[in-house]
C-alpha positions as CSV (number, residue, x, y, z in Angstrom):
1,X,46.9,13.9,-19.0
2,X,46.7,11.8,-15.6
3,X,43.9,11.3,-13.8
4,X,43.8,11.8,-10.2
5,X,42.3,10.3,-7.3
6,X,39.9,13.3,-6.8
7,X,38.3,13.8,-10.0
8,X,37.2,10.1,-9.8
9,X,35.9,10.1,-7.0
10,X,34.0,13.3,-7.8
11,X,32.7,11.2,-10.9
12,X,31.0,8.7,-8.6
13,X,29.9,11.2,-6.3
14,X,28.1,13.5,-8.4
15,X,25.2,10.9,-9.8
16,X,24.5,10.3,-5.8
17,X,24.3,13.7,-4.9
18,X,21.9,14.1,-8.0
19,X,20.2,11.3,-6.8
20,X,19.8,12.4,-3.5
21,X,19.0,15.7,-4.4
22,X,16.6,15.6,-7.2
23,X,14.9,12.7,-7.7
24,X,14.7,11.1,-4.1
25,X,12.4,14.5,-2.7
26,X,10.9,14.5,-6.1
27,X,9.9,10.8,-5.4
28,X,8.6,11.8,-1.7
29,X,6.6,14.4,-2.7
30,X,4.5,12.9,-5.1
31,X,4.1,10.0,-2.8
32,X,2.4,13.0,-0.4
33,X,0.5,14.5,-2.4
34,X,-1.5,11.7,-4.5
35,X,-1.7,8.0,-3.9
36,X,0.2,6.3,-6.9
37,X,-1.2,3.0,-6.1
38,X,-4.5,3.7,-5.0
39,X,-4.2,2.3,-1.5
40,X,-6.7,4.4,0.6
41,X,-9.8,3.3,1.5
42,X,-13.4,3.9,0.0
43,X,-16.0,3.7,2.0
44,X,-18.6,3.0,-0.7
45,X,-17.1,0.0,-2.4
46,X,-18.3,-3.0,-2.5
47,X,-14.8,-5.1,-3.5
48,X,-11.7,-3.5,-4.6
49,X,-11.0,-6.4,-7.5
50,X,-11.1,-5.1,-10.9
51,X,-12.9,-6.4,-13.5
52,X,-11.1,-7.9,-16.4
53,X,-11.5,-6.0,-19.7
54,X,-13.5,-7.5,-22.0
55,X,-11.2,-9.8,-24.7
56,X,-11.4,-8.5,-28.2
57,X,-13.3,-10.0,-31.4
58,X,-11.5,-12.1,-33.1
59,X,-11.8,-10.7,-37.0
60,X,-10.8,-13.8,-38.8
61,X,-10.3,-17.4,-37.9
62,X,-7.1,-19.2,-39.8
63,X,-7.0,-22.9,-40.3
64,X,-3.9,-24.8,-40.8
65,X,-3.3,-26.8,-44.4
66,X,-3.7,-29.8,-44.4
C-alpha cells in the first residue's frame, strides 16, 4: 500500500498540535498558579543560600592491602 504525501505530513503534524495543545497551556498554567522555582521574594529572610545538608556517617573505614 503507498503512502501519500498527506498522511505524512499529518504524521508530523499531529505531535505539534499535541504539543501545542496539551502540554504547552498545561506548562503556562502551572507556571501561574505556583512558583516552580521559588523566585518571589520574602520579606523576612535573611539570605536566600541554602544550607548544605549535613554529609552522612561514614559506617566503616576500608584500608587498602598492603
Amino acid at each position: 500500500m503507498p503512502r501519500y504525501r498527506w498522511t505524512e505530513r499529518l504524521r508530523r503534524l499531529g505531535p505539534v498540535v499535541l504539543y501545542f495543545a496539551v502540554v504547552t497551556p498545561a506548562g503556562l498554567l502551572v507556571r501561574a498558579v505556583r512558583d516552580p522555582l521559588r523566585r518571589s521574594r520574602d520579606a523576612g529572610r535573611t539570605s536566600y543560600l541554602d544550607r548544605p545538608a549535613r554529609p552522612r556517617r561514614r559506617l566503616a573505614t576500608f584500608r587498602r592491602a598492603p
